[in-house]
Each structure stands twice: as structure tokens, then as C-alpha cells.
DSSP file (Angstrom, degrees, kcal/mol; ACC not computed):
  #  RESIDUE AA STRUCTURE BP1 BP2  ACC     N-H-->O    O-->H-N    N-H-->O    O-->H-N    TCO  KAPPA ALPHA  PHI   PSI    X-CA   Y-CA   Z-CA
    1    1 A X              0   0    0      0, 0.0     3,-0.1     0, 0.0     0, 0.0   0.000 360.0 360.0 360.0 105.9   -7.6   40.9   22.4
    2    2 A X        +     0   0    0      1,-0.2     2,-0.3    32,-0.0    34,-0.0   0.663 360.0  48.7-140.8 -75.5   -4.8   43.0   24.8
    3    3 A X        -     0   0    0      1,-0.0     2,-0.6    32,-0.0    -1,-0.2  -0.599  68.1-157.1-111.7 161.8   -3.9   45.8   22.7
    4    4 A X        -     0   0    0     -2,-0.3     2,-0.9    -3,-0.1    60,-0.0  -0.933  22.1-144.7-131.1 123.7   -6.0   48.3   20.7
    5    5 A X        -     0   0    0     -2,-0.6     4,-0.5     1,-0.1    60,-0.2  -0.890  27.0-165.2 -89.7 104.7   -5.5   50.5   17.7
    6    6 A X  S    S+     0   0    0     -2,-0.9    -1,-0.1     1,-0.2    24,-0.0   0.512  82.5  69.7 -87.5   6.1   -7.8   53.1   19.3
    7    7 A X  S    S+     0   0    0      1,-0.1    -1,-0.2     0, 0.0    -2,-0.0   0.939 109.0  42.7 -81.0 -45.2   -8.2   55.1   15.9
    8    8 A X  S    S+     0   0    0      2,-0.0     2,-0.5    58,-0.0    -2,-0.2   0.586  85.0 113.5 -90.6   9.5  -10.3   51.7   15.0
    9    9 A X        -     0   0    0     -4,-0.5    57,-0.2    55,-0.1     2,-0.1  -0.633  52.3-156.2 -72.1 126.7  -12.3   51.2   18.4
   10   10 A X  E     -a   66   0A   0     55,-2.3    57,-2.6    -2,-0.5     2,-0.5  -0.426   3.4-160.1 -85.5 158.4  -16.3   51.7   17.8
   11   11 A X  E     -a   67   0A   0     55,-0.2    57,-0.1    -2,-0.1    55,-0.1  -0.934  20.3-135.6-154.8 110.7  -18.1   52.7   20.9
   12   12 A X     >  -     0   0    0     55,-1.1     4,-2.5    -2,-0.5     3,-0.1  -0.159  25.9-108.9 -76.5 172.3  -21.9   51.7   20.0
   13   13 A X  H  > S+     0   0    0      1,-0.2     4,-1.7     2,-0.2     5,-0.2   0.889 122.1  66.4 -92.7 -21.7  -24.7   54.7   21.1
   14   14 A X  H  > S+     0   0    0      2,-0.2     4,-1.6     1,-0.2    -1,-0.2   0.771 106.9  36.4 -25.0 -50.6  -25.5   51.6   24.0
   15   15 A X  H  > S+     0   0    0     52,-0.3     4,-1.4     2,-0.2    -2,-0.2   0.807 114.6  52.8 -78.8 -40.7  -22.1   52.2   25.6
   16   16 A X  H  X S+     0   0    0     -4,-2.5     4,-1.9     2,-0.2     3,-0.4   0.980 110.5  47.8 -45.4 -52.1  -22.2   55.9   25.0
   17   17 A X  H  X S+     0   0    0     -4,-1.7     4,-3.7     1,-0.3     5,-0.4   0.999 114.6  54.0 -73.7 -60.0  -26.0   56.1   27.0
   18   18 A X  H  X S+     0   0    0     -4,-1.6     4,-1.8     2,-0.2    -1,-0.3   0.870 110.1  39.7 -46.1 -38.2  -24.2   53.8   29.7
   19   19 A X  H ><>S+     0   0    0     -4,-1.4     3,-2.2    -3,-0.4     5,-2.0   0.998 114.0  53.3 -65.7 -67.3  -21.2   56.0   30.4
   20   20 A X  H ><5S+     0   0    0     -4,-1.9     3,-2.7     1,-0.4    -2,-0.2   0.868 114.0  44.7 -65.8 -70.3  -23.4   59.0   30.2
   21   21 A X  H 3<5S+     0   0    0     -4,-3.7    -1,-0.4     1,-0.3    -2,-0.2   0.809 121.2  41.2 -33.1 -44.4  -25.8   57.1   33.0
   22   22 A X  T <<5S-     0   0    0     -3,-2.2    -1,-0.3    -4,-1.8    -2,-0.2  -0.228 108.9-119.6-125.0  30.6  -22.6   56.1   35.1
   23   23 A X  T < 5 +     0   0    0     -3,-2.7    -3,-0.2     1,-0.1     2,-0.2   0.821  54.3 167.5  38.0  40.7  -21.0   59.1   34.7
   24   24 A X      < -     0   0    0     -5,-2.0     2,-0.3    -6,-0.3    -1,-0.1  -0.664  27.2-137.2 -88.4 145.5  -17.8   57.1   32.8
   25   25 A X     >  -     0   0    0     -2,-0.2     4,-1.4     1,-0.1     5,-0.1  -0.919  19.9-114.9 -99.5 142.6  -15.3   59.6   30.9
   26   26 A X  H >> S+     0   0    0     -2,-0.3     4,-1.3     2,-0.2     3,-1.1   0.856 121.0  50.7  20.6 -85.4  -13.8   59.0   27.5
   27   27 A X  H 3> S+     0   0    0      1,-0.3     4,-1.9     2,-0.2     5,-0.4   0.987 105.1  54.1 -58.4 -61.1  -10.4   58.7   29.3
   28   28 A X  H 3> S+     0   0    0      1,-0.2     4,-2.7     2,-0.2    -1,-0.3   0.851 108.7  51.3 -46.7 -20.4  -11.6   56.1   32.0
   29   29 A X  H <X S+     0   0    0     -4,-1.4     4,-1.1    -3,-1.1    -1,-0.2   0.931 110.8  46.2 -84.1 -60.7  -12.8   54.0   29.1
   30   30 A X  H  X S+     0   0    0     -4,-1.3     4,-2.1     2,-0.2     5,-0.2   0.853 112.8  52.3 -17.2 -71.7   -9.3   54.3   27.4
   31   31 A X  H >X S+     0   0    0     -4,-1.9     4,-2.9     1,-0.2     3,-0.9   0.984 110.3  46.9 -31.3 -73.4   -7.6   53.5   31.0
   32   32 A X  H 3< S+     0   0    0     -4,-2.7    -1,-0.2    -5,-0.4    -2,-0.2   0.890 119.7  39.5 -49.2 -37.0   -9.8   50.2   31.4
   33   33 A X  H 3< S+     0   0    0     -4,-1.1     3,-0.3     1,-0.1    -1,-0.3   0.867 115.2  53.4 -67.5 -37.8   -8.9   49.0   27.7
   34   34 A X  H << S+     0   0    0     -4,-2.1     2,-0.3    -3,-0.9    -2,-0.2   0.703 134.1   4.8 -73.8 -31.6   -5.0   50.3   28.0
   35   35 A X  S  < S-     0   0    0     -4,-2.9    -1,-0.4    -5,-0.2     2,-0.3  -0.835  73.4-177.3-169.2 114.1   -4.5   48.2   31.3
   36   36 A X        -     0   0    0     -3,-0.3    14,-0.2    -2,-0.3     3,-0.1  -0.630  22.0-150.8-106.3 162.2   -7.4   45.9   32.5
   37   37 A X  S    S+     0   0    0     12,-1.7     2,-0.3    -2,-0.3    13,-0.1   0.445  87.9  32.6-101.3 -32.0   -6.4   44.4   35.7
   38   38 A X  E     +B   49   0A   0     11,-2.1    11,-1.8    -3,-0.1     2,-0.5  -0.968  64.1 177.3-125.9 129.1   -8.8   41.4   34.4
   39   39 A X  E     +B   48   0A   0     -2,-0.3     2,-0.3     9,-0.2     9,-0.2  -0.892   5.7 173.7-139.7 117.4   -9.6   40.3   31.0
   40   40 A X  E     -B   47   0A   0      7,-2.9     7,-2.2    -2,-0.5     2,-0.2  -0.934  22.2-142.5-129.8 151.9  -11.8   37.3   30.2
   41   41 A X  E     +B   46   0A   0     -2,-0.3     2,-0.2     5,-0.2     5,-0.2  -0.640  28.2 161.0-105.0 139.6  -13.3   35.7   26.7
   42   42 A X  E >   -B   45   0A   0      3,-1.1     3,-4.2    -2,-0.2    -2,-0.0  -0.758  67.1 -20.6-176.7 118.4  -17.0   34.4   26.9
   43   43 A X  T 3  S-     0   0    0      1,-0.3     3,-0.1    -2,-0.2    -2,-0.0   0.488 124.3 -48.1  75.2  -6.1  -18.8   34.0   23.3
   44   44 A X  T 3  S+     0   0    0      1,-0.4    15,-0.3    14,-0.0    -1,-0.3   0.337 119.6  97.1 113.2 -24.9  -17.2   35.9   21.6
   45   45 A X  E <   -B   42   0A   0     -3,-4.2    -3,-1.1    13,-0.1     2,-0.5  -0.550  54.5-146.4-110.3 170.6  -17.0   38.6   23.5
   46   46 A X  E     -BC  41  57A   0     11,-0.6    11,-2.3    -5,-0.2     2,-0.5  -0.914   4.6-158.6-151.6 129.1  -14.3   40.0   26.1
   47   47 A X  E     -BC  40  56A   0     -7,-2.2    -7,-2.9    -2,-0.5     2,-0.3  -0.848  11.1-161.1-104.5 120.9  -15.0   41.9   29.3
   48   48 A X  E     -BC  39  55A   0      7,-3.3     7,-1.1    -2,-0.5     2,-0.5  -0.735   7.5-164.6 -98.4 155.9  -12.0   44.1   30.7
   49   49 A X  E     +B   38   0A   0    -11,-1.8   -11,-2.1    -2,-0.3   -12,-1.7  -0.880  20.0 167.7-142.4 126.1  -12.2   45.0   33.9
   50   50 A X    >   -     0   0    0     -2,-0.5     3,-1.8   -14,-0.2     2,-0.1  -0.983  69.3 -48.7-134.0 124.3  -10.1   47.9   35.9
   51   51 A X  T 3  S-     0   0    0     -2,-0.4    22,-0.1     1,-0.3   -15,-0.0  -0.028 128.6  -7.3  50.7-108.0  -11.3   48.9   39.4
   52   52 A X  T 3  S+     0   0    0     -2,-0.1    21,-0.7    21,-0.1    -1,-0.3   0.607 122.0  87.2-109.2   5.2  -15.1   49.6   39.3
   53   53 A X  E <   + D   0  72A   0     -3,-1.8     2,-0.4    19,-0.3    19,-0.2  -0.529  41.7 169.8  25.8 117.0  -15.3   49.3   35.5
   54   54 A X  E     - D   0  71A   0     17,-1.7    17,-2.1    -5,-0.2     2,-0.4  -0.925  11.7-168.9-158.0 149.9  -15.7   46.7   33.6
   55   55 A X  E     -CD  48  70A   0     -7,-1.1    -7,-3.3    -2,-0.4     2,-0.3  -0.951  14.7-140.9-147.1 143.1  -16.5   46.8   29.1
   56   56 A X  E     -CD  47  69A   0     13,-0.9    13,-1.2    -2,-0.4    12,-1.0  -0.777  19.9-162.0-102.8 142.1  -17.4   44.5   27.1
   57   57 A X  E     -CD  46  67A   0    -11,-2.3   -11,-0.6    -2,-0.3     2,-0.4  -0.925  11.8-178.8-115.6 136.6  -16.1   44.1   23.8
   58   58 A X  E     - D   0  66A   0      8,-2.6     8,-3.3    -2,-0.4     2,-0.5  -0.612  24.7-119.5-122.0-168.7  -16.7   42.5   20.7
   59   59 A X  E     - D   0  65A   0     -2,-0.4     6,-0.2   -15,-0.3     4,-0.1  -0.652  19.0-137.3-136.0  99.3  -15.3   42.3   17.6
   60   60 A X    >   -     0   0    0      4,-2.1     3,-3.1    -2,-0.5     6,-0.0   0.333  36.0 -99.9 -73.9-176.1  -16.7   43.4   14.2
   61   61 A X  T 3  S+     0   0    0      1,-0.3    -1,-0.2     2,-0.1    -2,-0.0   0.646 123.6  57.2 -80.3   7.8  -16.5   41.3   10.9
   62   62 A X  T 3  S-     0   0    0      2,-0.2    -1,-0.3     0, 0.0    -2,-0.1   0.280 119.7-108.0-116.0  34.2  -13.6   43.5    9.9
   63   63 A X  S <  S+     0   0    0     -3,-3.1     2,-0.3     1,-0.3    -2,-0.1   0.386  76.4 133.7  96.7  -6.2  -11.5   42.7   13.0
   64   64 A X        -     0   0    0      1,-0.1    -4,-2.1   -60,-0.0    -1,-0.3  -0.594  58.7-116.4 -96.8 135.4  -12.1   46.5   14.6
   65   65 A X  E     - D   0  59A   0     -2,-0.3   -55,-2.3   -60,-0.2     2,-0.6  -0.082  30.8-161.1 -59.4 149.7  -12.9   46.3   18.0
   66   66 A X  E     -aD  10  58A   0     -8,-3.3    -8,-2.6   -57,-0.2     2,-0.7  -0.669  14.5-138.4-158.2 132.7  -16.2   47.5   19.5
   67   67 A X  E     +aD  11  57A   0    -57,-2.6   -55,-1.1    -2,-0.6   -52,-0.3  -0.555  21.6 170.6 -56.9  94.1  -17.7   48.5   23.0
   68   68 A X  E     -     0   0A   0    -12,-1.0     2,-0.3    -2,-0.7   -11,-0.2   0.616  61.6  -7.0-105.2 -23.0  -20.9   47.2   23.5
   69   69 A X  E     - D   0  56A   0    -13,-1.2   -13,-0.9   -54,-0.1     2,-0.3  -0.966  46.1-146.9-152.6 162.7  -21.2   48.1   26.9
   70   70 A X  E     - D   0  55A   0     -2,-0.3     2,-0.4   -15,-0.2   -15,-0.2  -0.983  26.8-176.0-108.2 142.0  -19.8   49.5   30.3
   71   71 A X  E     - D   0  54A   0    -17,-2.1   -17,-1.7    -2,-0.3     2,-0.6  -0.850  25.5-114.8-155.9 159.4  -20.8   48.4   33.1
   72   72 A X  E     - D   0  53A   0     -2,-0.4   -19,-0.3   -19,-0.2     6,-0.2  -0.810  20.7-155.1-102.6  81.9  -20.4   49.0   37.1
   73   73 A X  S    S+     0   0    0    -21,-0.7     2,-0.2    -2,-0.6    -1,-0.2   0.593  72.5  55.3 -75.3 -78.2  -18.9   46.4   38.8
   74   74 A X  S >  S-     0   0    0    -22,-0.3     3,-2.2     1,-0.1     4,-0.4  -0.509  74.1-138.2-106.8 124.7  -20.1   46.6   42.8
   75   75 A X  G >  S+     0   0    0      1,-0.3     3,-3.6    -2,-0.2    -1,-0.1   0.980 105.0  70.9 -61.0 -49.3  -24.2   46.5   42.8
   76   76 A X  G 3  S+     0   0    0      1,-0.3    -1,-0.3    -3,-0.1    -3,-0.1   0.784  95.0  53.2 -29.0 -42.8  -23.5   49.3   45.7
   77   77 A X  G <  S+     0   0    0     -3,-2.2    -1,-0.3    -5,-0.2    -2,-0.2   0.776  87.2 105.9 -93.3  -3.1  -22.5   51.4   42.8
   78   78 A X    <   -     0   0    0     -3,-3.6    -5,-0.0    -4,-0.4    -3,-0.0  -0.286  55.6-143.5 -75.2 146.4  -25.7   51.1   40.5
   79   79 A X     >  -     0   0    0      1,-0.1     4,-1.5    -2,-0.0    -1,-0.1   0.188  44.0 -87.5 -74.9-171.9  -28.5   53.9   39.9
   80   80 A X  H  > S+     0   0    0      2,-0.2     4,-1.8     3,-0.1     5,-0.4   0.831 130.8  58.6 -77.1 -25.6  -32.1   53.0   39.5
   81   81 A X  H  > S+     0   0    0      1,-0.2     4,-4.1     2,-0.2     5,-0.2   0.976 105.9  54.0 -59.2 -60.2  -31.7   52.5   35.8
   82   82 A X  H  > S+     0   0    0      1,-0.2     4,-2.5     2,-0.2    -1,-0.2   0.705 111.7  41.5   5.9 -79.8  -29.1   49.9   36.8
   83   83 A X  H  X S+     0   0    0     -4,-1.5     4,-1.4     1,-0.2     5,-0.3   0.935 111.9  53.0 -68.4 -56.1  -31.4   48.1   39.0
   84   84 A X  H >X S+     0   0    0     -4,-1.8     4,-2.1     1,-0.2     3,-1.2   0.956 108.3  53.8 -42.9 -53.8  -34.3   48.2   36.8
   85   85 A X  H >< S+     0   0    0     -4,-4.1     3,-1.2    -5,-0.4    -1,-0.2   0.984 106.4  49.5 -33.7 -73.6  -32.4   46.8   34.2
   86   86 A X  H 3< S+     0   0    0     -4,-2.5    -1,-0.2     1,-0.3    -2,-0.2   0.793 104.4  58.2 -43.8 -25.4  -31.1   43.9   36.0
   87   87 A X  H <<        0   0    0     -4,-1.4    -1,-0.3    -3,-1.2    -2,-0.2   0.659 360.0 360.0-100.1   4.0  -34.1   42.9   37.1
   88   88 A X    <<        0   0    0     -4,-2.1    -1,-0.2    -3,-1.2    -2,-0.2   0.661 360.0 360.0 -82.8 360.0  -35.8   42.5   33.9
């Protein structure tokens, strides 16, 4: 999963509330998907990853992609939700 028909990418209200947290734009989200530097398959799922960015994707049962999360690469860059998260 490389290229994207972005009229059919879903962007779940998880990944929305994460951008929001991590201050991610629309456009950066687009960038990371358009040209990942890193793209790896695990499960089912595939995390791209550009610069401090990294989304996971899945893939719904009619083949349209969807963002299930975004996520901040370098612990340096995480808030306290961040951390709390992580440590649960």
C-alpha cells in the first residue's frame, strides 16, 4: 500500500483527536502518505513514516484505506497525554 486515492482515505475520529493533540495538519498527513521515507506491514496494518510522523493504516473490507492513528516519532516530542498513554 504506496499510493492512495485520497478521495477514498477514512481518517477515524482517533486519528483526528491525535492530530488535534499533536498539533498534525491535514496537509502534513497527506505529505507523510504521498512520500513516507519508511513504510512497513505488521498485521495487517502499515505504518508510514516521514520525519517526526509516523500513521498507521489499515485497510477496510472494501479495500479503502484508513488512518487509525498518528503518532510522534521521538519520545522528546510527546505531551503528557502521550506519556500517559504509553504507560498504560
Amino acid at each position: 500500500m504506496t499510493a492512495f486515492d485520497f478521495a477514498r482515505v477514512r481518517v477515524t475520529s482517533r486519528a483526528w483527536d491525535a492530530m488535534k493533540r499533536r498539533d498534525v495538519a491535514p496537509e502534513d498527513l497527506a505529505d507523510v502518505l504521498r512520500a513516507p521515507d519508511v513504510a512497513e506491514s505488521h498485521n495487517g496494518r502499515t505504518r508510514f513514516v516521514r520525519g517526526p510522523l509516523a500513521v498507521v493504516v489499515a485497510v477496510d473490507p472494501d479495500g479503502a484505506p484508513v488512518v487509525v492513528t498518528v503518532l510522534l516519532r521521538s519520545r522528546a516530542q510527546w505531551g503528557d497525554d502521550d506519556t500517559i498513554r504509553r504507560a498504560c
